[in-house]
PLY file of the C-alpha trace (Angstrom):
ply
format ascii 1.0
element vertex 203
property float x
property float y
property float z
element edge 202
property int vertex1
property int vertex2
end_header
-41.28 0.26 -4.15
-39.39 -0.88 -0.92
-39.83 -4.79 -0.14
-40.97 -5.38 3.34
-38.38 -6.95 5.82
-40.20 -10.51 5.64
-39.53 -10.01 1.97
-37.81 -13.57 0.26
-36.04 -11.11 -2.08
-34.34 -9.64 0.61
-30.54 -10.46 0.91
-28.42 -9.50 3.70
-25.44 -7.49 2.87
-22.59 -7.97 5.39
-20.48 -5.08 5.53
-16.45 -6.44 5.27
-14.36 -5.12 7.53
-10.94 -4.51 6.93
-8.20 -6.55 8.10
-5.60 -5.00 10.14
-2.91 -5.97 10.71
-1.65 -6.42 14.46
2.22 -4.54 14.21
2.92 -5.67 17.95
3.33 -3.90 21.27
4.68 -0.27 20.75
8.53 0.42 20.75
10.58 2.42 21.94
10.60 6.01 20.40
14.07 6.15 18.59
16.89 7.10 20.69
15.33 5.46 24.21
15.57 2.12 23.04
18.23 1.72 26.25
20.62 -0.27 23.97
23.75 0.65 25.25
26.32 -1.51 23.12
28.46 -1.33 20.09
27.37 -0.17 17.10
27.41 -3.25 13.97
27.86 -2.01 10.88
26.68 -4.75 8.22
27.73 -4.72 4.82
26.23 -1.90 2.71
27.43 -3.40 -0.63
26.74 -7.05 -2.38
27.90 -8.07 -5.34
28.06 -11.90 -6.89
28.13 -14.35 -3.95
28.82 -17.77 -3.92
26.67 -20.45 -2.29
29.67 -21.15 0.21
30.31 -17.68 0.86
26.56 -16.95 2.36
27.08 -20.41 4.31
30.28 -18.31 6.03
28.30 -15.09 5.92
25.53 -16.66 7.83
27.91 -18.29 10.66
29.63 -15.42 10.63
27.42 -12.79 11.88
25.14 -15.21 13.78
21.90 -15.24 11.11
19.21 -17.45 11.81
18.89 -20.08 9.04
16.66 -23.06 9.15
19.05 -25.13 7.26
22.69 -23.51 7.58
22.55 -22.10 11.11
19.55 -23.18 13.25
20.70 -22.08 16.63
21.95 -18.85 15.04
20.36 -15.42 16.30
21.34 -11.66 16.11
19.90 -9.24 18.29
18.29 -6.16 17.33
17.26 -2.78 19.10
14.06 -1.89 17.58
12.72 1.43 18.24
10.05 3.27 16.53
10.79 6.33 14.20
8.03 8.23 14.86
6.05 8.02 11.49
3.90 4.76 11.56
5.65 3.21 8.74
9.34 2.99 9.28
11.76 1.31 12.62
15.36 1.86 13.04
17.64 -0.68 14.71
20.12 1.43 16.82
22.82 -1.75 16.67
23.07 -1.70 13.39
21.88 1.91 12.23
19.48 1.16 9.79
15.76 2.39 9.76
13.24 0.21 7.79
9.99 0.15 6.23
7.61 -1.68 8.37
5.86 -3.22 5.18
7.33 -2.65 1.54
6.75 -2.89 -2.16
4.61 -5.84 -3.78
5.60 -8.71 -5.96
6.90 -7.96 -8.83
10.35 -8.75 -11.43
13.46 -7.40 -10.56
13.34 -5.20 -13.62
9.82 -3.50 -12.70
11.30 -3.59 -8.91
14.17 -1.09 -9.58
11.49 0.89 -11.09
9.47 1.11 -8.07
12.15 2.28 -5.55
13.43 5.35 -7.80
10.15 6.43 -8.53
9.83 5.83 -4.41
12.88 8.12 -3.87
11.42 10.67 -6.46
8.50 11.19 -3.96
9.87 10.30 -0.67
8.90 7.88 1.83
8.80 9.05 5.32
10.49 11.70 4.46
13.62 10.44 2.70
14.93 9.82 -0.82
17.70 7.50 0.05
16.23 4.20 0.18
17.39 0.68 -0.82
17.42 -2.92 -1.22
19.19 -4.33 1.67
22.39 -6.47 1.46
22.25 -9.70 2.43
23.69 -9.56 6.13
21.31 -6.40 6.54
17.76 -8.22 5.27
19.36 -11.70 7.72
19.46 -9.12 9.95
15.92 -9.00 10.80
15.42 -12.63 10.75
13.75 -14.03 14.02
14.61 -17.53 15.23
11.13 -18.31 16.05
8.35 -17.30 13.74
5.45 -15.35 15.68
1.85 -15.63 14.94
1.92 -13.85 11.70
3.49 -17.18 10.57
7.07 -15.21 9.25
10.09 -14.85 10.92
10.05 -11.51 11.80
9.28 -9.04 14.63
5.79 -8.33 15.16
6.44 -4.72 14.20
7.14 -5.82 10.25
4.25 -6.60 7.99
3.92 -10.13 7.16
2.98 -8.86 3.24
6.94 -9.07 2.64
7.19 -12.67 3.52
10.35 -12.81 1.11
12.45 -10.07 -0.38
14.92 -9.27 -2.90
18.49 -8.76 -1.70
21.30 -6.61 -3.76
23.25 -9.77 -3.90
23.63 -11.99 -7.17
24.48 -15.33 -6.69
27.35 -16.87 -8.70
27.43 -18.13 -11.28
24.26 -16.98 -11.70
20.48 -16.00 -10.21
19.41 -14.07 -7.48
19.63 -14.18 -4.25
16.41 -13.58 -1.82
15.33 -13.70 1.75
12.89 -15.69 3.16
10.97 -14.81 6.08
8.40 -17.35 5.61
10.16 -20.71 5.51
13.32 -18.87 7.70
16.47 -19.04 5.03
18.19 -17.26 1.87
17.36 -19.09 -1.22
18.55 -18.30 -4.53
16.37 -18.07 -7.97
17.17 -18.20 -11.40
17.94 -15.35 -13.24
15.25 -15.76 -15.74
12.16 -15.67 -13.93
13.03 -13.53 -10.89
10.18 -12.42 -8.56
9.71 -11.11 -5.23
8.66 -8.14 -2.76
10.61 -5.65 -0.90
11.34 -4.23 2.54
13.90 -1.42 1.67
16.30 0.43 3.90
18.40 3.05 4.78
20.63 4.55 7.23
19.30 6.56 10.14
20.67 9.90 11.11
21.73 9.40 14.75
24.04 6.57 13.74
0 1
1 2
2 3
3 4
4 5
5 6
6 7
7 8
8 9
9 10
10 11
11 12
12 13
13 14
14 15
15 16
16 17
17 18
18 19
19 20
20 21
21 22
22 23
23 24
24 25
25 26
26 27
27 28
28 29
29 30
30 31
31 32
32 33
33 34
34 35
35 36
36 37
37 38
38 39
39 40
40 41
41 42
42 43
43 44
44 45
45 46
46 47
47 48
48 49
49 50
50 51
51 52
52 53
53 54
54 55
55 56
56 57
57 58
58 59
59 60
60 61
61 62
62 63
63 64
64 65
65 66
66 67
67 68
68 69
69 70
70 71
71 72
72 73
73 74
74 75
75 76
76 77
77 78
78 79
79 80
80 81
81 82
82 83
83 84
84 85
85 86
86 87
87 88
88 89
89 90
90 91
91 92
92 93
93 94
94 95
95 96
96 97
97 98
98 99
99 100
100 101
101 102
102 103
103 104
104 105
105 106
106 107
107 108
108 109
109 110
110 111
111 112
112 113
113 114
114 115
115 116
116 117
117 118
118 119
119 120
120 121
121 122
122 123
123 124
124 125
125 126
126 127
127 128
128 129
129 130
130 131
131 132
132 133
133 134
134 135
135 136
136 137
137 138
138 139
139 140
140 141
141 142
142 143
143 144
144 145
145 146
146 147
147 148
148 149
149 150
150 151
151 152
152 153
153 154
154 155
155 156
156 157
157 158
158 159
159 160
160 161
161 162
162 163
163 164
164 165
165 166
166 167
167 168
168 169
169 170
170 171
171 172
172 173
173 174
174 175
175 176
176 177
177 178
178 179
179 180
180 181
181 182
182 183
183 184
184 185
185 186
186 187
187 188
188 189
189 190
190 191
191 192
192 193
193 194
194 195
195 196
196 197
197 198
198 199
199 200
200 201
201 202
């Protein structure tokens, strides 16, 4: 038996829709972006960093940092690969996932990106956790309206990611998109997402 429209027992049923999520104007395809200058070529290793020696790392390359370098800011030549889920920045050579993997433990994380590699993303099987200049790289001096500091292009899912860097004497070190800095974490209950990386051909 169908209930009649008037029908008390009737419940309306709003159908969700999904949230997208707005990735910014369109860029560039790769290889017009019009940037014209040197190449930068970021560190592609990390090993155990000191708290001082990501204070010089910061000043030295110009990162934004809400607390060590405020006024700091490093340009970047965004251009879009083609694909829908990766960018390359033609300054420094890298291409990028536009999102990334979920939260998860370092451990469990290292998991993720060779079983990633195993199947390809976007093609490739060579992807990575950034270094720390590289994920700095990408930070914004002003956050836009997705509330991280970030281009438009990026997800705001990552809002902070693991870096290959340890910090001495010990923990991890991260990126922080949200609140605009590195931070580091103790070693014993590390967490966090990831944007990885890689290098792009034409560079």
């Amino acid at each position: 038996m169908i209930e009649p429209d008037d029908s008390p027992f009737l419940i309306a049923i709003l159908e969700e829709k999904p949230d997208i999520e707005y990735m910014g104007q369109p860029l560039p395809p790769a290889g017009q972006s019009g940037y014209a200058g040197p190449k930068v070529l970021l560190p592609v290793e990390n090993g155990a960093v000191d708290d001082k020696q990501v204070q010089r790392l910061i000043r030295q390359w110009n990162f934004y940092d809400a607390e060590i370098n405020p006024k700091g800011s490093f340009e970047n030549a965004l251009a879009d690969a083609g694909d829908a889920l990766t960018v390359v920045d033609e300054r420094t050579g890298l291409m990028w996932q536009r999102a990334g993997l979920d939260l998860c433990s370092i451990r469990s994380m290292n998991v993720r990106i060779e079983q990633l590699n195993t199947e390809g993303c976007a093609g490739h099987h060579d992807w990575r956790m950034p270094t720390l200049e590289e994920a700095l790289s990408l930070m914004e001096p002003v956050a836009s309206a997705k509330g991280v500091h970030l281009h438009p292009c990026f997800s705001r899912e990552q809002p902070f990611i693991f870096v290959q860097a340890r910090r001495s004497p010990t923990g991890y070190w991260f990126v922080d998109y949200k609140q605009g800095k590195a931070y580091w974490s103790s070693g014993t209950v590390p967490g966090g997402f990831a944007r990885l990386c890689r290098p792009w051909k034409n560079v």
